[in-house]
C-alpha positions as CSV (number, residue, x, y, z in Angstrom):
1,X,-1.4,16.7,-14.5
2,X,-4.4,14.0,-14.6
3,X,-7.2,15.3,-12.4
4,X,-8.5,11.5,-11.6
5,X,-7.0,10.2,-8.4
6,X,-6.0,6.3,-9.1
7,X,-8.8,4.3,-8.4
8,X,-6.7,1.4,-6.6
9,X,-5.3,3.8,-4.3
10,X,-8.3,5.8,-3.4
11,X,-10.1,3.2,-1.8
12,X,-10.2,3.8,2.1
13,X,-8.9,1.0,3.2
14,X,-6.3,0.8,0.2
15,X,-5.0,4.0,1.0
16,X,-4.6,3.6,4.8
17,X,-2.4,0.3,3.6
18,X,-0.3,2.7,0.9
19,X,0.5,5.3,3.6
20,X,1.5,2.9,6.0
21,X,3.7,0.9,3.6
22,X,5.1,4.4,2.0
23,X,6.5,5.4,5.4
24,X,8.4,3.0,5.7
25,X,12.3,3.5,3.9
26,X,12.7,2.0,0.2
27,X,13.3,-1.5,0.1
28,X,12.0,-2.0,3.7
29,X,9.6,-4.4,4.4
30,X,7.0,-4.9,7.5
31,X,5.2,-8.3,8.5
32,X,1.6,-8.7,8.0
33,X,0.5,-9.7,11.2
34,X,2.1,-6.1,12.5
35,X,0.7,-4.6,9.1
36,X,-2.8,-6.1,10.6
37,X,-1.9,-4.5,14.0
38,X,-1.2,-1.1,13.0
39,X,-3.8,-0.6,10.7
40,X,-6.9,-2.2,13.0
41,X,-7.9,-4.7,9.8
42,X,-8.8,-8.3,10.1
43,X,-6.7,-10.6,8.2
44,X,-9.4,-11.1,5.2
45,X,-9.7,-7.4,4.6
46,X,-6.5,-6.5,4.6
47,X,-5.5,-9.8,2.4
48,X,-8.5,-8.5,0.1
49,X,-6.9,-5.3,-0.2
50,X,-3.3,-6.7,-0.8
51,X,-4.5,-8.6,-3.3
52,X,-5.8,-5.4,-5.0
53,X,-2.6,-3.6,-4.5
54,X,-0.5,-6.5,-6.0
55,X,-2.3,-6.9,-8.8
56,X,-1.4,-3.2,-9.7
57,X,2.1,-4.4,-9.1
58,X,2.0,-1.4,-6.2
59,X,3.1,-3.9,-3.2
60,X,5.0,-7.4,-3.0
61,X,3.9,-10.0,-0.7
62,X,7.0,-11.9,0.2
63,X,6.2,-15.8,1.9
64,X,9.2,-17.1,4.3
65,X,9.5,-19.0,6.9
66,X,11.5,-18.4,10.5
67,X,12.4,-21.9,11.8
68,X,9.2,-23.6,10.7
69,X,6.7,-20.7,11.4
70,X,5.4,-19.3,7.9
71,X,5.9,-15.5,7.8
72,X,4.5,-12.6,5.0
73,X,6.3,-9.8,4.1
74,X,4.7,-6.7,2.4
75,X,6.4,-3.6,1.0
76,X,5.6,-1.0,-1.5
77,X,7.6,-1.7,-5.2
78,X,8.9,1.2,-6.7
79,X,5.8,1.0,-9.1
80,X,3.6,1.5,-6.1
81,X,5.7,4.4,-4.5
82,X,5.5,6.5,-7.6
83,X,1.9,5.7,-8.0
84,X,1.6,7.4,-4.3
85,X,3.5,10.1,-5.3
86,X,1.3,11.0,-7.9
87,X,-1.7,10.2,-6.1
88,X,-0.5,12.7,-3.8
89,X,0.4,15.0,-5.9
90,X,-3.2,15.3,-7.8
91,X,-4.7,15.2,-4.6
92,X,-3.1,18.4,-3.9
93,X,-3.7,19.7,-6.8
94,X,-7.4,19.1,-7.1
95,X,-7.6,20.6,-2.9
96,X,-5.6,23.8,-4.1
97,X,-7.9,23.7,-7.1
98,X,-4.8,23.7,-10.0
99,X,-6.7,21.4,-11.5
């Protein structure tokens, strides 16, 4: 096991986003505005942060609209779950020091 804890998740504000999208159930999606809510971000940070995440293919931002009001999806991709897995995993490793 890797003793480097992924960059892209280890970022504060990153992982606060990764946690919060991990609990939710595989597949499942929250809006951003409640994403914003729950997390205590402004919108530019947490679209900074997003932006990071998606790049890693860790989260999908999905754009909709309900009746003519735009709405943003986010979820964790499986890519992005497994990633926390292992992020989780090393971290506990590297604590219980079975490095």
């Amino acid at each position: 096991m890797s003793v480097e804890l992924d960059p892209v998740i280890h970022a504060q504000a990153r992982l606060r986003v990764t946690v919060a999208l991990a609990a939710l159930a595989d597949g499942d999606s929250i809006s951003f505005p409640r994403l914003q809510d729950l997390l205590g971000m402004t919108a530019g940070n947490l679209s900074t942060h997003l932006r990071k995440l998606e790049d890693a293919e860790y989260v999908e931002i999905t754009k909709t609209h309900q009746r003519r009001t735009p709405v943003t999806y986010v979820s964790l991709t499986r890519r992005g779950r497994l990633a926390f897995e292992d992020y989780t995993a090393t971290l506990k490793a590297l604590l219980n020091g079975s490095e």
